[in-house]
C-alpha positions in Angstrom: 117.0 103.0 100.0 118.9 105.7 101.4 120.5 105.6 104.8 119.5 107.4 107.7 122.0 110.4 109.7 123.1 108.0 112.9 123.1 110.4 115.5 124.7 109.2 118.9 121.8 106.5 120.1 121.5 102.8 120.3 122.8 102.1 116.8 121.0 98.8 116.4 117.9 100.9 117.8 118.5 103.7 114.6 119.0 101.0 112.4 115.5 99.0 113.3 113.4 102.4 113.1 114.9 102.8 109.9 114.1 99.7 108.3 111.0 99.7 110.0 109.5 102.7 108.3 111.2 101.8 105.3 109.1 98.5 105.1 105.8 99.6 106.3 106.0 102.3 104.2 107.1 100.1 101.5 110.0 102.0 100.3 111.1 98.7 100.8 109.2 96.5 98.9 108.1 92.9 99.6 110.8 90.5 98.4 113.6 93.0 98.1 116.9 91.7 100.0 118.5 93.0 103.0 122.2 92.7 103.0 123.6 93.3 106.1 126.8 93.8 104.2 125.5 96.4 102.1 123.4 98.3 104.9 126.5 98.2 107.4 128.7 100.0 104.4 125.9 101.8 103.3 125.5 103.6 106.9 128.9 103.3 107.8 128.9 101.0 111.0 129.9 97.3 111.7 127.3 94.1 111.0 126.3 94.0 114.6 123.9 96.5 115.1 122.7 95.9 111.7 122.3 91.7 112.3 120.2 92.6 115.7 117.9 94.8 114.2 117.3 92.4 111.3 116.8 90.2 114.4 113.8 92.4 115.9 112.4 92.6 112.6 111.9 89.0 112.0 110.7 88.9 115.1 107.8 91.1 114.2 107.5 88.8 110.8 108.5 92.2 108.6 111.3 90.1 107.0 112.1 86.5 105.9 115.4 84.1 106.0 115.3 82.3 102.4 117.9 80.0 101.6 120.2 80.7 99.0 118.6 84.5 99.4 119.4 85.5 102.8 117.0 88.3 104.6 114.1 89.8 102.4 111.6 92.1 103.0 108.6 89.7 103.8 105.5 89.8 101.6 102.5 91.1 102.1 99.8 88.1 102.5 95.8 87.9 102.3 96.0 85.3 104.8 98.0 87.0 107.2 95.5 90.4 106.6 92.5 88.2 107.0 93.6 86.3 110.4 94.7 89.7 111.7 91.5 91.6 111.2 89.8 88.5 112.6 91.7 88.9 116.1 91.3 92.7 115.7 87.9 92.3 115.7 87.8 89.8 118.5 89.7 92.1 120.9 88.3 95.4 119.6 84.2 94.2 120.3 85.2 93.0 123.5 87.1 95.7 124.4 84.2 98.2 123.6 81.6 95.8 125.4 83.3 96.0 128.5 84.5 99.1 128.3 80.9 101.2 127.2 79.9 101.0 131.3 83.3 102.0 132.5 83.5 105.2 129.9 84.2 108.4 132.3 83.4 112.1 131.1 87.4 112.4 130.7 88.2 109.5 128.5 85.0 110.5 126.6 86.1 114.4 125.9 89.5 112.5 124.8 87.6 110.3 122.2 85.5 113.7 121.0 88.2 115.7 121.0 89.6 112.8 118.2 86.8 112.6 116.4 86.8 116.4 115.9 90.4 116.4 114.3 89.2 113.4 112.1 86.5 115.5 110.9 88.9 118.3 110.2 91.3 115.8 108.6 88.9 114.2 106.4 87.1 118.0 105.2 90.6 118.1 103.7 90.5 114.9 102.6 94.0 114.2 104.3 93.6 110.4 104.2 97.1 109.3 105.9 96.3 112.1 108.8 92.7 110.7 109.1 93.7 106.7 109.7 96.7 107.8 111.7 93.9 109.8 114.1 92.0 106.7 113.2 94.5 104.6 115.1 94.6 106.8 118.3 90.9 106.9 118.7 90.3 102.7 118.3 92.8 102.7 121.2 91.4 104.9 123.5 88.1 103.2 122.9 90.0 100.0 123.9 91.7 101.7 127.1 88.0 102.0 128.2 88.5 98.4 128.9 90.6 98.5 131.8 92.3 95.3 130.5 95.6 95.7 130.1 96.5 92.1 128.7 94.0 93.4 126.3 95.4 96.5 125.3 99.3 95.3 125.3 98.1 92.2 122.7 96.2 94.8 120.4 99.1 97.2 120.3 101.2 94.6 119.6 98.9 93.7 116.8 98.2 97.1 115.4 102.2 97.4 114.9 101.9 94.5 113.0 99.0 95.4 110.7 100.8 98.6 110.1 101.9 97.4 106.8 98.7 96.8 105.5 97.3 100.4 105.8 97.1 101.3 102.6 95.3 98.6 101.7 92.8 98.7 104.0 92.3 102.4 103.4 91.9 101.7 99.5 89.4 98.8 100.5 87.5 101.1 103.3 86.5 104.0 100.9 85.6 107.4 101.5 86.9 108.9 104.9 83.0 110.3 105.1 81.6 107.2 106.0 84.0 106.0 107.7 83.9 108.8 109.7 80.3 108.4 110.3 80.5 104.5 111.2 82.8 106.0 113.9 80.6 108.0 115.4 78.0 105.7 115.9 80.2 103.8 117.7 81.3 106.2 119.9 77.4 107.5 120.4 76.3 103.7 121.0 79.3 104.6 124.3 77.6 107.8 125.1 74.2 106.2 125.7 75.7 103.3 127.8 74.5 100.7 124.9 77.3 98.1 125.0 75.7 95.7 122.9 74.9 98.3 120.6 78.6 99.4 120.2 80.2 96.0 120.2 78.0 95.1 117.3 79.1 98.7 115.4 82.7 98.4 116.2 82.4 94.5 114.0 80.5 95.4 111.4 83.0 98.8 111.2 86.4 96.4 110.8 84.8 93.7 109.3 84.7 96.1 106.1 87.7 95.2 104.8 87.8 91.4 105.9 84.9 91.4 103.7 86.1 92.8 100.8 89.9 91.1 101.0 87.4 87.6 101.0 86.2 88.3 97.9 89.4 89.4 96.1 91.0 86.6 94.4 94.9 86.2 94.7 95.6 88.1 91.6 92.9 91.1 92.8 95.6 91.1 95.9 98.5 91.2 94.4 96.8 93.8 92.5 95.6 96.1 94.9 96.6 99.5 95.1 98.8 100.3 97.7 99.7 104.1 96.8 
């Protein structure tokens, strides 16, 4: 890893956002230590800021405290992926059933207007554009909702999951049908058909889940990531 410019901000704030984006792009691999030693020489600033933003990321279970090993990068589990999509698709079927009869005209030319740039995204087949749209539109769908205890527990989830977006794009497939499964859901809103879209938004996520079930440890360990 290389170290970031610190610029005249929160240090311990620069210092998270770096690590951060280091892990969940996995610069950083799973495993790999952190010394706070090394990283305060390395960008030239004292352990503090460096030992509370380790701090925030263990809160947000990207690294691990191992005896004898101190912080590493923390790895990248099947479990964790398949209890995380399960909640996702809890919150994201409710979300869309309650939130089909509250759709407006404005939060509905928001979600087309999305879909359009994921359809220009995925013509050029510009996959980490198209799930990074994808990400903004399966919000807005859960803004319909009104609920925000709702929305603040699947943001907070979505940050977590992050880290596993590679994966889930390499077990999704073609950006074609996903973009099509999309816009069923978001015509199943159109019509007023909650049922309709709750059931399209779980059979959409459950994708993945489906596939990771199948996929023996080795097979994960395994799986693409690039």
């Amino acid at each position: 890893m290389t170290g970031p410019t610190v610029e005249n901000r929160t240090l311990a704030e620069q210092v998270y956002e770096f690590l951060r984006g280091e892990i969940l792009s996995e610069r950083a691999m799973p495993g790999s230590e952190l010394s706070e030693v090394a990283l305060a020489e390395t960008l030239g600033i004292s352990r503090g800021p460096v030992r509370e933003a380790m701090g925030r990321l263990r809160a947000e279970s990207l690294v691990d405290v191992r005896p004898r090993r101190g912080t590493v990068v923390a790895s990248l589990s099947k479990q964790e992926f398949l209890d995380a999509y399960q909640v996702r698709v809890a919150l994201e079927v409710l979300a869309v059933r309650e939130g089909t009869p509250k759709c407006t005209p404005d939060s509905l030319a928001t979600i087309d207007a999305l879909m359009k740039e994921m359809d220009e995204v995925a013509a050029g087949n510009d996959e980490e554009g198209f799930f990074a749209l994808n990400r903004r539109l399966h919000h807005a769908i859960c803004e319909l909702s009104g609920n925000e205890i709702l929305l603040d527990i699947y943001d907070r989830l979505i940050a977590r999951m992050v880290r596993y977006s590679h994966r889930s794009a390499t077990l999704r497939g073609d950006l074609v049908s996903s973009l099509a499964e999309h816009q069923a859901i978001v015509d199943a809103v159109r019509r007023g058909d909650a049922e309709a879209a709750g059931r399209l938004m779980e059979d959409h996520i459950n994708i993945p889940l489906r596939k990771v079930k199948s996929l023996t440890d080795a097979q994960w360990v395994g799986l693409s990531v690039g």
